[in-house]
C-alpha positions as CSV (number, residue, x, y, z in Angstrom):
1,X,135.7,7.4,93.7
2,X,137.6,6.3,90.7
3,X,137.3,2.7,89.6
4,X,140.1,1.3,87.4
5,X,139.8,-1.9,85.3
6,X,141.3,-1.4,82.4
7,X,144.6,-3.4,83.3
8,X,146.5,-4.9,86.4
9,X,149.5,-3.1,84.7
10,X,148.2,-0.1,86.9
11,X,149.3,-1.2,90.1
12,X,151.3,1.3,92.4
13,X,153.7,-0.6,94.6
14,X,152.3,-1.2,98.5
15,X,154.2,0.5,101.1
16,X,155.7,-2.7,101.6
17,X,156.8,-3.1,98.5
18,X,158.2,0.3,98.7
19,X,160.5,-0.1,101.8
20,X,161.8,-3.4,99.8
21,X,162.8,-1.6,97.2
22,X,164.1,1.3,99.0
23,X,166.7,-1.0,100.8
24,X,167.3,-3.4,98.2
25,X,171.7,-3.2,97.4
26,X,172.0,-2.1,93.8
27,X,175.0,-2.9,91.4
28,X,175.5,-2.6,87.4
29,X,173.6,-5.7,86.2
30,X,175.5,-5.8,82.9
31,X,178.3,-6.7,84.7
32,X,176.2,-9.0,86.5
33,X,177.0,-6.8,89.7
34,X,173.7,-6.2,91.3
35,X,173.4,-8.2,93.8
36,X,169.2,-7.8,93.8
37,X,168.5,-8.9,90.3
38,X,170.8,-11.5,90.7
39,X,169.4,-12.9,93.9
40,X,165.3,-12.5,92.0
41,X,166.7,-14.3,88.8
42,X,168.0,-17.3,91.0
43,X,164.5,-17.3,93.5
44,X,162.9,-17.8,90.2
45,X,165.3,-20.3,89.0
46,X,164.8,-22.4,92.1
47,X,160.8,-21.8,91.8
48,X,160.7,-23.6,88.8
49,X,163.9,-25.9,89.0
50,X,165.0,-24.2,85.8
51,X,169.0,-23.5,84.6
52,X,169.0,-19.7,84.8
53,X,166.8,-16.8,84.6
54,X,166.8,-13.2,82.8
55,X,165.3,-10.3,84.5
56,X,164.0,-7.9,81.1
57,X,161.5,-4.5,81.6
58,X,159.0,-6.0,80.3
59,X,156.8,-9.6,78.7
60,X,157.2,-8.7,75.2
61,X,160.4,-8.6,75.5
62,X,161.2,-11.9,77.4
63,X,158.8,-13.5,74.3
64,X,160.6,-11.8,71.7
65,X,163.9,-13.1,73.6
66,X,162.6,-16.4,73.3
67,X,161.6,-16.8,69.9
68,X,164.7,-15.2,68.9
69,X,166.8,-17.8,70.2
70,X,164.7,-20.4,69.5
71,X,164.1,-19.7,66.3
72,X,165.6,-18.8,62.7
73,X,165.0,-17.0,60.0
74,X,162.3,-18.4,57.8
75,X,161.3,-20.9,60.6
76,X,157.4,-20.7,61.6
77,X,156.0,-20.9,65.0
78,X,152.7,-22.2,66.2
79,X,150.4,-20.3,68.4
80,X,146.6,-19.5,69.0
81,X,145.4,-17.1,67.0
82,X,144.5,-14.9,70.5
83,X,147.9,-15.2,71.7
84,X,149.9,-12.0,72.8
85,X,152.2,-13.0,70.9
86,X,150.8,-12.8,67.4
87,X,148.7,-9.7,68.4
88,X,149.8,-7.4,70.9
89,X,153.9,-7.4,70.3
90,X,154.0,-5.3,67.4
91,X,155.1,-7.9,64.8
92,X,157.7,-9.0,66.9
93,X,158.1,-12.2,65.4
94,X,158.8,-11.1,62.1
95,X,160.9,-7.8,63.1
96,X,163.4,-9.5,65.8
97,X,163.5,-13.4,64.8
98,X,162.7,-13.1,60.7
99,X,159.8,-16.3,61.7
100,X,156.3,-17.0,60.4
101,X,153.2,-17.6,62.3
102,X,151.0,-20.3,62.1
103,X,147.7,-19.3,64.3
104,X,145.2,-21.9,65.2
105,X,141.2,-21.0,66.5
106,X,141.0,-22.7,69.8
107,X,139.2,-22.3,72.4
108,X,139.0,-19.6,74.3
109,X,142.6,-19.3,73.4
110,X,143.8,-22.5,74.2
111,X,145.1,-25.1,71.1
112,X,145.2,-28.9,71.9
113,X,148.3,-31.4,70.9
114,X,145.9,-32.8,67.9
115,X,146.0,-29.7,66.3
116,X,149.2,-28.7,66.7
117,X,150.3,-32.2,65.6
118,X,148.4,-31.6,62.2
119,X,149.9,-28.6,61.7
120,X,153.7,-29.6,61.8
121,X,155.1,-28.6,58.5
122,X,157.1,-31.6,56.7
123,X,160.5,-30.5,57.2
124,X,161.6,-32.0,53.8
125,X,159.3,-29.9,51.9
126,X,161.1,-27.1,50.8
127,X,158.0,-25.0,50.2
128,X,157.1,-24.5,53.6
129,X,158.7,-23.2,56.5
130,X,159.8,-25.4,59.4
131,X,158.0,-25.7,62.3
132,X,160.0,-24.6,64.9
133,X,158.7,-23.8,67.7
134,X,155.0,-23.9,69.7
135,X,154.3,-21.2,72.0
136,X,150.9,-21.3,74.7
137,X,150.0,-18.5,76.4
138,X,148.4,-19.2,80.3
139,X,146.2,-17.4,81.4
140,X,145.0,-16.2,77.9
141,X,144.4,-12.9,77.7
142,X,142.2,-12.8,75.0
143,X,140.4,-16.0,76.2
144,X,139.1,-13.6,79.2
145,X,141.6,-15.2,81.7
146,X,141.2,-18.7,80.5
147,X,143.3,-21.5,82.3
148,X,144.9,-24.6,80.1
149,X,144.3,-27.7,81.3
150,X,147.5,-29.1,82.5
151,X,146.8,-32.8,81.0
152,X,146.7,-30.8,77.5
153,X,149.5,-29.4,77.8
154,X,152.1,-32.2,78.6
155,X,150.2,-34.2,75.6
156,X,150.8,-30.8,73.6
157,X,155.2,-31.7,75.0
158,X,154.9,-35.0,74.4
159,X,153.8,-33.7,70.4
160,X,156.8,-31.3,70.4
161,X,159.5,-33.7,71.6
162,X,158.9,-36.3,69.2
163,X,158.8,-33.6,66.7
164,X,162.0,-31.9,67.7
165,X,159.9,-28.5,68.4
166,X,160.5,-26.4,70.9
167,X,157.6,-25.4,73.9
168,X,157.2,-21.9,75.0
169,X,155.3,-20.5,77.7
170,X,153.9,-16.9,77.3
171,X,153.2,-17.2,81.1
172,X,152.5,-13.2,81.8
173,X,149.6,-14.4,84.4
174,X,151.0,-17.9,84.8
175,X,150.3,-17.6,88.7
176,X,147.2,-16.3,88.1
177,X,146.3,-20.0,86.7
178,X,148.7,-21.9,89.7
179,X,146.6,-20.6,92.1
180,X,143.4,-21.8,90.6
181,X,145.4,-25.5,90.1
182,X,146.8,-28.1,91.6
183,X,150.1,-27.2,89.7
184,X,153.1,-26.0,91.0
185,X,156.1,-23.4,89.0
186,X,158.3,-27.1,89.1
187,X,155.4,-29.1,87.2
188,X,156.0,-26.2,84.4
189,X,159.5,-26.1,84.6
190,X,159.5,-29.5,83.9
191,X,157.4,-29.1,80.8
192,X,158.1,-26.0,78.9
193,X,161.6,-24.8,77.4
194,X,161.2,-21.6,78.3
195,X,158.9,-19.5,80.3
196,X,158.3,-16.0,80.3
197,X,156.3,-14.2,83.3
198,X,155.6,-10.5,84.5
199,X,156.1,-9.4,88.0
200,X,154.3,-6.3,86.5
201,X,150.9,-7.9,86.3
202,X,148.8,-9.3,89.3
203,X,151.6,-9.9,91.4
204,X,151.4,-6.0,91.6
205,X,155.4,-4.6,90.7
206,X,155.9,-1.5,89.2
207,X,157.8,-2.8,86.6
208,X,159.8,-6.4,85.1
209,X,159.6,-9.7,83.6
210,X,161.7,-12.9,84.0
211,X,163.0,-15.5,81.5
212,X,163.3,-19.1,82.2
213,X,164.8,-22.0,80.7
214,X,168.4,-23.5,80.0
215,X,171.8,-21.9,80.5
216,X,172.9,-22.0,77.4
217,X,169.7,-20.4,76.2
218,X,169.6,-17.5,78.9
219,X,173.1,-17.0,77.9
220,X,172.1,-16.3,74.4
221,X,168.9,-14.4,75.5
222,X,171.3,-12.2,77.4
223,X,173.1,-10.9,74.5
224,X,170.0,-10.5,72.6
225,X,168.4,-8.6,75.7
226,X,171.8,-6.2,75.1
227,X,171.4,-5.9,71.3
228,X,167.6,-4.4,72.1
229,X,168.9,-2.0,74.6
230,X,167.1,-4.4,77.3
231,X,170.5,-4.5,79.6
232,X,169.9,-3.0,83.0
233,X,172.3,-0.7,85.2
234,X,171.3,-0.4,89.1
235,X,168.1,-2.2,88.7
236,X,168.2,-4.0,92.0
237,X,165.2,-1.9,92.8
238,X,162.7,-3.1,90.9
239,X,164.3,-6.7,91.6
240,X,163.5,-6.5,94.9
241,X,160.0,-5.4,94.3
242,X,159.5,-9.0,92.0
243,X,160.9,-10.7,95.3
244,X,158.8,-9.5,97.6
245,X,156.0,-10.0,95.3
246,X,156.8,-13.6,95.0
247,X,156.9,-14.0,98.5
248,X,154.0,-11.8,99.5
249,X,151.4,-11.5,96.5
250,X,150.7,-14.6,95.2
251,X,148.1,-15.8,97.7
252,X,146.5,-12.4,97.4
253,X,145.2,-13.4,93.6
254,X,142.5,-15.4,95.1
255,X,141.0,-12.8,96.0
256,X,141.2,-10.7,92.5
257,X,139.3,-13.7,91.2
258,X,136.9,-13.5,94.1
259,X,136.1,-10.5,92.8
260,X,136.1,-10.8,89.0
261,X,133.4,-13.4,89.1
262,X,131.4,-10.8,91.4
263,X,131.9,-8.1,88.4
264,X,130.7,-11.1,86.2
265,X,127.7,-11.7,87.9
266,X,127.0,-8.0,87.5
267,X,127.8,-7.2,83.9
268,X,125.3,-10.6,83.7
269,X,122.6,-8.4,84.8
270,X,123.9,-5.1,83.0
271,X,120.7,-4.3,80.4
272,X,124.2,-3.0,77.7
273,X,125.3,-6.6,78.0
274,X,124.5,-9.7,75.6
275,X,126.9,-11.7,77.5
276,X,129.8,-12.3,80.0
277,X,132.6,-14.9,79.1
278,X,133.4,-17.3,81.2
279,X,135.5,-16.1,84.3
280,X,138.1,-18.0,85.5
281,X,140.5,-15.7,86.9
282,X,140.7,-11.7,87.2
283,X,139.8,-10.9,83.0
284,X,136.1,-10.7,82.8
285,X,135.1,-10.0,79.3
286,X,131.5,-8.4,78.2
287,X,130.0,-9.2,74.7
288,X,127.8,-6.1,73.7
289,X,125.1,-6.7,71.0
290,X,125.6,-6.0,67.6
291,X,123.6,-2.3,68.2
292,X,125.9,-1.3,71.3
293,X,129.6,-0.6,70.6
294,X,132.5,-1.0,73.2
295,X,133.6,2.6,72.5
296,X,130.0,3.6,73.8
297,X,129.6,1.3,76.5
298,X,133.3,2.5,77.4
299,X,132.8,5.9,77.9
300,X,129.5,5.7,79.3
301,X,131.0,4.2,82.3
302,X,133.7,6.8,82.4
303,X,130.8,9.3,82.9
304,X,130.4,7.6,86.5
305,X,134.4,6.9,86.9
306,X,134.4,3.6,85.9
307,X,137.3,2.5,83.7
308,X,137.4,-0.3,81.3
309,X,139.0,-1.0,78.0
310,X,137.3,-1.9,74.4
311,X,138.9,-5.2,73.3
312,X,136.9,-5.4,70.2
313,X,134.2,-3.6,68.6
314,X,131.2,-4.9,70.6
315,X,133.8,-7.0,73.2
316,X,134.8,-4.9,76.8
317,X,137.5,-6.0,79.1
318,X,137.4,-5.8,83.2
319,X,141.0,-6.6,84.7
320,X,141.0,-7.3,89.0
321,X,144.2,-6.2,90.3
322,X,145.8,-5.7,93.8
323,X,144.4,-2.2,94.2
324,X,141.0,-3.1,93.5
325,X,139.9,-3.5,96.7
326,X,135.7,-4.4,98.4
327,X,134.7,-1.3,98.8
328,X,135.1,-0.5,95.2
329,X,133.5,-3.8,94.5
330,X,130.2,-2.4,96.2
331,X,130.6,1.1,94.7
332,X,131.3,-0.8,91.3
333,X,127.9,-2.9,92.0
334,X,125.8,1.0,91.7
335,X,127.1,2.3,88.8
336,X,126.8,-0.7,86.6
337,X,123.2,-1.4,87.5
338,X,121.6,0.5,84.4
C-alpha cells in the first residue's frame, strides 16, 4: 500500500466531486460568460462579505495578484521570514510588483503588531523604501501548520490602518485554521484587504485559487491575472469542483488533523527523530539530528512506500489530506516504528 504525505496538492477529486464537475454549465470566463466560475467567485464573496472575487489556477498567483496591485515599484512589504511568499513563489515579488521584502523571525511563522510596527519605514526618508503593504500567511506552512491567534491579528490591522498599510492574507489553508477556531470567513473579511485561498489544498480540488477583497481591486487584479496568461476559457469545471468543496469538505479537515497529531505521536517515538513540531493542523514537521539528514530519512521511508518531503536539511514534512484515510493511518503506524 502506497502512503502519500508529501503534500495535500495530491488529491484526486471524489466521485462526488467528479459528477459536479461533469455537469457544471461552462462559458468563456474572459468574457465573464461561465456561468460556474461566476457563481464560485460570488459563494466566496458572500462567505466572507467581501466586494468581488477572482478565480486564478493557482495561490501563487492570487499572492502575486495581490501584491501587484497593492504595491509599487520600489515599495517594501512586510512578511515572516517562513512565509510562502518570500520563499516558495519564485521571487515573485520582485519579478511581477518591482517590491522589496522585509522578513521578520517569528514564531513559528507568525509576526506580532509590535514588530511590524517597529519595522514601518519612515515614509519621508528617501533612503528607504516605503512600507507598503503587510502580508500573514495562516496556516503557516513553514511553521508546520501553525494557526495565528485571531486577537494578534486585528492588533496587527489596527497597526496597518493607522499606518496607511495595506493587510494581506496568504490564506492557502485558511480553513484549515477556521475549523480549529471560533472564527468565521466574515471575521476575516472584515480584517484583511485581501485574501487569497486554494480550493487545491485540503479542501481536496483538482485545481484553483480565489481572490478576495474590494471591487475596484479585483478589477485591477483581473487585468493583471490577463497580462500573466492567468485568464480562463470554459473553466466552469474546475469551479464547480471549489463549490462543492466549500459545501462538502470543510468539516472533513477535522479529521486530517485527527490524524496528523496521530503521525505526530508516532514520529515522537521514531528512533530517526530528535523532534516533532508542534501540530496544530494537518503539517507535522520532524527535526532529525544533526547526524541524520532529511534526504536519508526520506528515502528510507520510500523503501516501505511511505512518502514524505525534505523541508530542510535535517527538517521532514508530513501533509494529511482528504485521501489519507484510517487504514493507512494503521499501516502508516508499522512502517515508521524503526
Amino acid at each position: 500500500m502506497k502512503i502519500d504525505l508529501r503534500s495535500d496538492t495530491l488529491t484526486l477529486p471524489t466521485p462526488q466531486m467528479q459528477e459536479a464537475m461533469n455537469k457544471a454549465p461552462l462559458g468563456d470566463d474572459v468574457y465573464g460568460e461561465d456561468p460556474s466560475v461566476n457563481a464560485l467567485e460570488e459563494k466566496a464573496t458572500k462567505m466572507f462579505g467581501m466586494e468581488a472575487a477572482l478565480f486564478c489556477p493557482t495561490g501563487t498567483m492570487t499572492n502575486q495578484l495581490a501584491i501587484k496591485v497593492h504595491t509599487r515599484p520600489g515599495d517594501e512589504v512586510i512578511c515572516d521570514k517562513l512565509s510562502h511568499i518570500y520563499l516558495y513563489e519564485g521571487g515573485g515579488i520582485a519579478m511581477n510588483a518591482f517590491s522589496s521584502v522585509r522578513p521578520l523571525e517569528g514564531d513559528l511563522g507568525r509576526i506580532t503588531a509590535k514588530m511590524v510596527e517597529e519595522n514601518i519605514n519612515n515614509a519621508n526618508d528617501i533612503h528607504q523604501p516605503i512600507t507598503r503593504m503587510v502580508s500573514l500567511e495562516n496556516t503557516v506552512n513553514k511553521g508546520g501548520g501553525s494557526i495565528y491567534d485571531f486577537n494578534e491579528i486585528k492588533k496587527i490591522k489596527e497597526v496597518c490602518h493607522a499606518n496607511g498599510i495595506i493587510l494581506h492574507l496568504d490564506g492557502a489553508r485558511l480553513f484549515n485554521a477556521l475549523i480549529e477556531t471560533d472564527q468565521t470567513p466574515l471575521d476575516y473579511g472584515k480584517t484583511f484587504d485581501s485574501i487569497s485561498i486554494c480550493l487545491s489544498k485540503g479542501l481536496g480540488c483538482p485545481v484553483g485559487s480565489l481572490l478576495l477583497g474590494k471591487k475596484s481591486f479585483i478589477d485591477q487584479a483581473r487585468r493583471y491575472r490577463k497580462a500573466m496568461g492567468g485568464g480562463w476559457r470554459q473553466a466552469g469545471a474546475l469551479a464547480a469542483a471549489g463549490i462543492y468543496a466549500l459545501d462538502n469538505h470543510i468539516a472533513l479537515l477535522k479529521d486530517d488533523h485527527r490524524r496528523a497529531k496521530e503521525i505526530g505521536k508516532m514520529l515522537a517515538g521514531n528512533s530517526w527523530v530528535e523532534k516533532v513540531y508542534p501540530v496544530s493542523t494537518n503539517i507535522i514537521l520532524a527535526q532529525l539530528p544533526q547526524n541524520i539528514t532529511s534526504t536519508d530519512f526520506v528515502e528510507k521511508l520510500k523503501q516501505n512506500e511511505v512518502y514524505c518531503v525534505s523541508f530542510g536539511k535535517h527538517l521532514v514534512r508530513f501533509v494529511t489530506h482528504i485521501d489519507f484515510t484510517d487504514e493507512q493511518l494503521e499501516v502508516l503506524r508499522t512502517r515508521l516504528a524503526f
